[in-house]
C-alpha positions in Angstrom: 53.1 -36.4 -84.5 51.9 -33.3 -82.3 54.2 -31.9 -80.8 53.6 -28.9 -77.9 55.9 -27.2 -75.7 55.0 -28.4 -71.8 56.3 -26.0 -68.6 59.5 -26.0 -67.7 61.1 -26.8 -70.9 59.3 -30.5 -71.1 57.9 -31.6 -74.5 54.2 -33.1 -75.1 54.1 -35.9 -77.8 50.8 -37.0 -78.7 50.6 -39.7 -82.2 48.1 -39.2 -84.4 46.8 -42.1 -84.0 46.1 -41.8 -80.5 44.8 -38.2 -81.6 42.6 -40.0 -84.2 41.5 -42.2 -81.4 40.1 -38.7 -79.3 38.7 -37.8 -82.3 36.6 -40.7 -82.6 35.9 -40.8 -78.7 34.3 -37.3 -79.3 32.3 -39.0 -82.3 31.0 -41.9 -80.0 29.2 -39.1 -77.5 27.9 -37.4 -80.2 24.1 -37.4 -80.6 23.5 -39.3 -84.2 21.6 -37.1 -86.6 18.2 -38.5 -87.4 19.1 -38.1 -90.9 21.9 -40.4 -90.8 20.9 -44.5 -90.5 22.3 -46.3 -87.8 24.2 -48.8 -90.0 26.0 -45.7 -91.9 26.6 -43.9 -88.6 28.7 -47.0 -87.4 30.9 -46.7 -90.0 31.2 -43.2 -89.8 32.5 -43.8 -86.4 35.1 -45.8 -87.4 36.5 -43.8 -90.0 36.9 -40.8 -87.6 39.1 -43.5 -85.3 40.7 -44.6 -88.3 41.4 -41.1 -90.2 45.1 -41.1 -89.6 46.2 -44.3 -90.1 48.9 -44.0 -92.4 51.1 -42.1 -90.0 52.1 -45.4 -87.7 55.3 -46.1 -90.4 56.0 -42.5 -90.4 56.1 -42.7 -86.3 58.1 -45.2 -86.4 60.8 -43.5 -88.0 60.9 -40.1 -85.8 62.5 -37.1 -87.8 64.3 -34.1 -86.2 64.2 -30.7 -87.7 67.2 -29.1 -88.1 67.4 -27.7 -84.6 66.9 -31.4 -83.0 63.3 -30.2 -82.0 60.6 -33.6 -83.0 59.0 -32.9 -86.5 55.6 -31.7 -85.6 52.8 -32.5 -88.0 52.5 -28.9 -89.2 55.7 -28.8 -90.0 56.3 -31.7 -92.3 56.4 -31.0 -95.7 53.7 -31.4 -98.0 54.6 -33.9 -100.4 55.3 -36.5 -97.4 52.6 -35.2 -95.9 50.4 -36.3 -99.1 52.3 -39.2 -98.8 50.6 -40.3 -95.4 47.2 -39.4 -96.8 47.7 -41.8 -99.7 48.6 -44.6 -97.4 45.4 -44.0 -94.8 43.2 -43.9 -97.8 44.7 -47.1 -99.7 43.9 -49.0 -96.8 40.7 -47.8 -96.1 39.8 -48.4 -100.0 40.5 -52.0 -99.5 38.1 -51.8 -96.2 35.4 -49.8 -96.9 35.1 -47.4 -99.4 32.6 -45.8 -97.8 35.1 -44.9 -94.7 37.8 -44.2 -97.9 35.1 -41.6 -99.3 34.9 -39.7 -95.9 38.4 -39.4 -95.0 39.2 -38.8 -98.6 36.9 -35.5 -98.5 37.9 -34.6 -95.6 41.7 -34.7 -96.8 40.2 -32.4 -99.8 38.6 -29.5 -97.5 41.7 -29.5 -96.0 44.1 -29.2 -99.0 41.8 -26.6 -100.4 41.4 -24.3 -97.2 45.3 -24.6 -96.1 48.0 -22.5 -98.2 51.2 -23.7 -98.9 54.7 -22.1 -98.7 56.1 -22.5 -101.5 55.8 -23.4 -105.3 56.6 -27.1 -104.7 54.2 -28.0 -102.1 51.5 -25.7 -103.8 51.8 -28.4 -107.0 52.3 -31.4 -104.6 48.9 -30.1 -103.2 47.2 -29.3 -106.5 48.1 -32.9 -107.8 46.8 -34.2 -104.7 43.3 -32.4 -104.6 43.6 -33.7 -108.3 44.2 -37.4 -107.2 41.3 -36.9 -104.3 39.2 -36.1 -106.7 39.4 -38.8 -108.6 39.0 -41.2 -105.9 36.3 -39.7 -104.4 34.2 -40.2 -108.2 35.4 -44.2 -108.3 34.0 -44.3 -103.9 31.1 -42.6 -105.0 30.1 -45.1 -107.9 30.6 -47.6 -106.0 28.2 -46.6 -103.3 25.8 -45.7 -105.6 25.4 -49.5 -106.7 24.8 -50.2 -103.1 21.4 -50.2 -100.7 19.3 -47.4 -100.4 20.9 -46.3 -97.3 24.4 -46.3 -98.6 22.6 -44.5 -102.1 21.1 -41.8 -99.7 24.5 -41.2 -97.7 26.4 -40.8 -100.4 24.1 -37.9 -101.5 25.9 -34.3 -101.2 23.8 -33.2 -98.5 24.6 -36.3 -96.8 28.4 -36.0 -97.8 28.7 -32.9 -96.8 27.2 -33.4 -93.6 30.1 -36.1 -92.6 32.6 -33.8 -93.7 32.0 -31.4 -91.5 31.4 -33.3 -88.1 34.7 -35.2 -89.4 36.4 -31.4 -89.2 34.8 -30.6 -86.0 36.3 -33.8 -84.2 39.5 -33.5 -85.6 40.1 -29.7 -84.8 38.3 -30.4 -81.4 40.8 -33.5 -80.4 43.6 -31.5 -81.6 42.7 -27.9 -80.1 42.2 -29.7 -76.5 45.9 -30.9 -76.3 47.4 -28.1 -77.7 48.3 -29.1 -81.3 45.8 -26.2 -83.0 44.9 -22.8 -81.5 40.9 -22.5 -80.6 39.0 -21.0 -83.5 35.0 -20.2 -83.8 33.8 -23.0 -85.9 32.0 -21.0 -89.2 29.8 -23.2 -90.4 26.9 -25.5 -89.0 27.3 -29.4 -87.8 24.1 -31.4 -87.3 23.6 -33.3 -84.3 20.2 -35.4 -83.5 17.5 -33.4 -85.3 19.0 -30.0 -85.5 21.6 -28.4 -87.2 23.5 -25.6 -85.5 26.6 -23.9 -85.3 28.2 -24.7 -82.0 29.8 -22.5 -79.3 33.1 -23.8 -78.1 34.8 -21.4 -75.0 38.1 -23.3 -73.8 38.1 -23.3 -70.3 41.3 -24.4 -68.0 39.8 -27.9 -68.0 38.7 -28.3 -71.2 36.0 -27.0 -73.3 32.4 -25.7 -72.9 30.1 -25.9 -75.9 26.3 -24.6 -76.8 24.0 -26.1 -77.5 24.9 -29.3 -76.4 25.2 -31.9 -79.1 26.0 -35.3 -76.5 23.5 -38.0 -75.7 24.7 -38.0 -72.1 26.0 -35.1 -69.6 29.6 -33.5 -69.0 32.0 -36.0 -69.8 36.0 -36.1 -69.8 37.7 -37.0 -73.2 40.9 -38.9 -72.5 43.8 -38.8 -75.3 47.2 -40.7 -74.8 50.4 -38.2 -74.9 54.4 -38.9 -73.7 56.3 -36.0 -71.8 59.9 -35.9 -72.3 62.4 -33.4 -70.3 63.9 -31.9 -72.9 63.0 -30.4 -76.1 65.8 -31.1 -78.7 67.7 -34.1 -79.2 71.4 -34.5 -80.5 69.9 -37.8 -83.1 66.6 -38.8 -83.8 67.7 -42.4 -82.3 67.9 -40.7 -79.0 65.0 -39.3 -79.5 63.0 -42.4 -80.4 65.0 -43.8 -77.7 64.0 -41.3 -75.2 60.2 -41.0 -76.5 59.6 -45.1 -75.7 61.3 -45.1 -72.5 59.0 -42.1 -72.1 55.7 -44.4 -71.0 52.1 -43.3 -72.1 50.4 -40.5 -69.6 47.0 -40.0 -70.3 45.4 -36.4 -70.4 41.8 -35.7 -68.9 39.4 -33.0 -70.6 36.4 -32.1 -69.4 33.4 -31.5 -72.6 31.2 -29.0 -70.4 27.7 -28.2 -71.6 27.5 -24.4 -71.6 23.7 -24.7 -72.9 22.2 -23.2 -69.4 24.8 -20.8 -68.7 23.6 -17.4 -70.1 
């Protein structure tokens, strides 16, 4: 879960899979790169909305820290963290191992450009990059006994080209409510037939970006959050309590395109 202090001591809560769901919202504006077939690009898509799956159970069972506050996703530690990523990718395996082999590289970048805290989670990460790895080899040989357009995605290029508009979305969807600080992207995403490094600027709306990589104009991206009143809880069966009785609110962000502004 995502978890940001609101004004006025009120807490936002925002699942990841309603995050996920953002994410893949940003995907569907997103101006297909010629490179990528049409076919390969719809599944894409739907592993960006299905990249965090595995967290429903652990939403289900809301943990406190030890000061009452929600556990937010940062802060959970890395061997149930792994945990989650195991589950997402098992059922995506049994989907489509193509959507498995995305999500599965994407879990990978991450594990190798996040440090850990301590000696345990540094092995539970090590085995887990390990274990990625190895799925990733069985994905890829099983794509490569496929078409010619699931041979030619699979290609490193092509890989690494998914992986990085997969990042984008994600750090995108989770910058805009609060759950990442903003941070330049370093390295270059493609978008119809270019490949650039984008400018994001947060502005009190949203976010403006150059050059623009939509099909269509300014848009808003809407991503379902709860507000509570409080920030610590006495149980975590008050807070689960608390966080259904809670209702959905839906948040509004403007995507601005910042290409004519000089």
């Amino acid at each position: 879960m995502i978890v940001v202090d609101g004004p006025g001591g009120r807490l936002l809560l925002v699942r990841q899979t309603d995050h996920a769901a953002a994410s893949s919202r940003i995907a569907r504006h997103w101006l297909r790169p010629d490179a990528v077939p049409a076919g390969m690009w719809q599944r894409f898509l739907e592993a960006v909305r299905r990249h965090d799956d595995g967290w429903s159970e652990e939403e289900r069972k809301p943990q406190l820290d030890a000061k009452g506050r929600p556990q937010d996703f940062k802060s959970i530690r890395t061997p149930e963290h792994v945990a989650v990523w195991q589950r997402t990718l098992d059922r995506l395996e049994a989907d489509d191992r193509f959507m498995a082999l995305i999500v599965a590289q994407h879990a990978r970048w991450l594990y190798t450009h996040v440090g850990q805290e301590n000696v345990e989670d540094q092995r539970s990460a090590i085995d887990f990059v390990a274990s990625l790895s190895g799925r990733i080899t069985a994905c890829l040989a099983a794509m490569k006994a496929g078409g010619p357009e699931e041979k030619g995605s699979v290609e490193p290029h092509a890989l690494e080209r998914f992986r990085s508009l997969l990042s984008l979305f994600d750090r995108i969807s989770l910058s805009l409510v609060g759950g990442l600080p903003w941070e330049a992207p370093d390295e270059a995403v493609a978008f119809g037939g270019c490949t650039a490094r984008l400018t994001l600027e947060p502005v009190a709306t949203g976010v403006r970006m150059r050059p623009w990589p939509f099909f269509d104009g300014d848009w808003h991206l809407l991503t379902t959050g709860r507000t509570l009143p409080r920030r610590t809880f006495d149980s975590a069966s008050t807070f689960d309590q608390q966080f259904h009785a809670a209702g959905e609110v839906v948040m509004s962000h403007r995507i601005l395109d910042g290409s004519a502004i000089s």
